[in-house]
C-alpha positions as CSV (number, residue, x, y, z in Angstrom):
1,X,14.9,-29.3,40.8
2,X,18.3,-27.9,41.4
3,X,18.8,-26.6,37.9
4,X,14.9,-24.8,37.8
5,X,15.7,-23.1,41.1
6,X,18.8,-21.6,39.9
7,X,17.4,-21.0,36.2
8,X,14.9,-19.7,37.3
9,X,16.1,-17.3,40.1
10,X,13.9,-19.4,43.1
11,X,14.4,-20.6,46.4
12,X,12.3,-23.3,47.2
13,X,10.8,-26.6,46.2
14,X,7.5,-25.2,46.7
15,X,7.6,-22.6,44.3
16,X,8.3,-24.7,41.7
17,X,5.0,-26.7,42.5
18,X,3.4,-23.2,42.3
19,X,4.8,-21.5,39.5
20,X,4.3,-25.6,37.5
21,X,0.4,-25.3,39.1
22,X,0.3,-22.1,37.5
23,X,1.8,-22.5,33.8
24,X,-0.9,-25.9,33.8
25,X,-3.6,-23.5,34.8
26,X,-3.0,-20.7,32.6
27,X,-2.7,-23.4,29.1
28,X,-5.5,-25.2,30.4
29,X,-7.5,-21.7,30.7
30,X,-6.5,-20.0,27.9
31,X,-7.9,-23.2,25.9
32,X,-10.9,-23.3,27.3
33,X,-11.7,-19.7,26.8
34,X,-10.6,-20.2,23.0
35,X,-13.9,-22.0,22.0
36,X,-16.3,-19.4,23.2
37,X,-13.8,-16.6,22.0
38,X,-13.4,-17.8,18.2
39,X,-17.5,-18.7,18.8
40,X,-18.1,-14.7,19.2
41,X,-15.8,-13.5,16.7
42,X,-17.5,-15.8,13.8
43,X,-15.4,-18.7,13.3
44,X,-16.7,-22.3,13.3
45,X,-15.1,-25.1,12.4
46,X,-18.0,-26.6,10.5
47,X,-18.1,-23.4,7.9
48,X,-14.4,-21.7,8.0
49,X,-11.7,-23.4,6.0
50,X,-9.4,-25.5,8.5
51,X,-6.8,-23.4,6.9
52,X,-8.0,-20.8,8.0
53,X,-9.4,-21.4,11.2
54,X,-6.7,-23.2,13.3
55,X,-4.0,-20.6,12.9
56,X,-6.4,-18.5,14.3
57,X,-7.3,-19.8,17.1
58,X,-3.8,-21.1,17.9
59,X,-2.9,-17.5,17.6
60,X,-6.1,-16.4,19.9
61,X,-5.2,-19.3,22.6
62,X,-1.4,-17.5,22.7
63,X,-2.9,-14.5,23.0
64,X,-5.3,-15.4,25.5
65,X,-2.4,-17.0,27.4
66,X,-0.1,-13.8,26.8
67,X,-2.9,-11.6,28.7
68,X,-4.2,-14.1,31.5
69,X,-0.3,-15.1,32.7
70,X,0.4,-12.3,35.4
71,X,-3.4,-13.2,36.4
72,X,-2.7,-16.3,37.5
73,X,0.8,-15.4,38.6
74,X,-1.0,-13.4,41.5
75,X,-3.4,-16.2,42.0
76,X,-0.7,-18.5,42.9
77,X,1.4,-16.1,44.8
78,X,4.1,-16.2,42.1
79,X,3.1,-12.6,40.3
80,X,6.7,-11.8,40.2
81,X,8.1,-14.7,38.4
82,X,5.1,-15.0,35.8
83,X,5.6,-11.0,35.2
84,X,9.5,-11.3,34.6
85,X,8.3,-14.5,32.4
86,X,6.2,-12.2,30.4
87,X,8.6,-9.6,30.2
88,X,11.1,-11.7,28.8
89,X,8.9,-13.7,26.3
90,X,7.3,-10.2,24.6
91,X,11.0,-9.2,24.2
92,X,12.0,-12.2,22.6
93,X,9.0,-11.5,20.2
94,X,9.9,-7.5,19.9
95,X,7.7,-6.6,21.4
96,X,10.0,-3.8,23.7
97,X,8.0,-1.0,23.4
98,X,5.5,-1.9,26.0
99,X,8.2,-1.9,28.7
100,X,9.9,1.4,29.4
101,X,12.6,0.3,32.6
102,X,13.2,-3.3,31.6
């Protein structure tokens, strides 16, 4: 626990649990919103190549998770963390532009 807390920049015990509670929430979320999302856009499983439609909806589950992260973040009291989190993982990816002071 030692090593998250000091990675991660935290204090306590208990915001591990929270900011844990809150990256299980967020997967299991962005999941379960996948099937209704590829649903509306057209894909189906039974009539889209599997070629094409898993890296699809692997890419729209990461997206899905991308957006709903700082939401949950403020649902667990943790907005901070799960913002710097985002930050840092849309740099990684190059994606600089959409942050001006960071």
């Amino acid at each position: 626990m030692s090593t998250l807390k000091e990675r991660w920049g935290i204090t306590s015990n208990f915001q591990i649990v929270l900011i844990l509670i809150g990256f299980a929430i967020n997967g299991s979320f962005a999941a379960y919103i996948a099937r209704p999302l590829t649903e509306a856009v057209g894909l189906d499983p039974e009539t889209t190549s599997w070629w094409i439609f898993w890296p699809l909806r692997v890419l729209l589950v990461f997206a899905v998770y991308q957006a709903t992260l700082p939401i949950v973040g403020f649902c667990v009291g943790q907005f901070r963390f799960f913002w710097n989190m985002e930050k840092k993982m849309l740099k990684r990816m190059g994606l600089k532009c959409f942050f001006k002071n960071n």
